[in-house]
N, C-alpha and C positions, 0 to 999 in steps of 0.2 A: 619468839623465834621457834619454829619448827625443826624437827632433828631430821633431818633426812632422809632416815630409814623408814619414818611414820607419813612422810607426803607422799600422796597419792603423784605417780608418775605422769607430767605434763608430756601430751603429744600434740604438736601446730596441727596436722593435717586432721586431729580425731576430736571433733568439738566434744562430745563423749569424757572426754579429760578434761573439758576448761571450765575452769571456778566461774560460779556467778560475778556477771557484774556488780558492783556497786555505783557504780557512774559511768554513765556512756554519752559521747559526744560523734556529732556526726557533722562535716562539713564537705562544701565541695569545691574539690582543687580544678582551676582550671586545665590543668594539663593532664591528673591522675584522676579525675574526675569526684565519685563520690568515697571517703572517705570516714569510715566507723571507728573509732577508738574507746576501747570499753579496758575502766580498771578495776581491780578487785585487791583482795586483802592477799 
């Protein structure tokens, strides 16, 4: 577990902050259409 003073600050709107994925899955919703889901450590 990381201490929280030492993570790097996550921002949604700023890909710039977002960790690599490790796995990404991508399907398509009938109604929301296509859909990207990417996890990482």
């Amino acid at each position: 577990m990381y201490e929280k003073s030492k993570m790097e600050k996550f921002k949604v709107n700023d890909q710039t902050t977002w960790w690599s994925a490790d796995e990404t899955v991508e399907i398509e919703d009938p109604k929301l259409g296509k859909l990207k889901v990417s996890t990482g450590i």
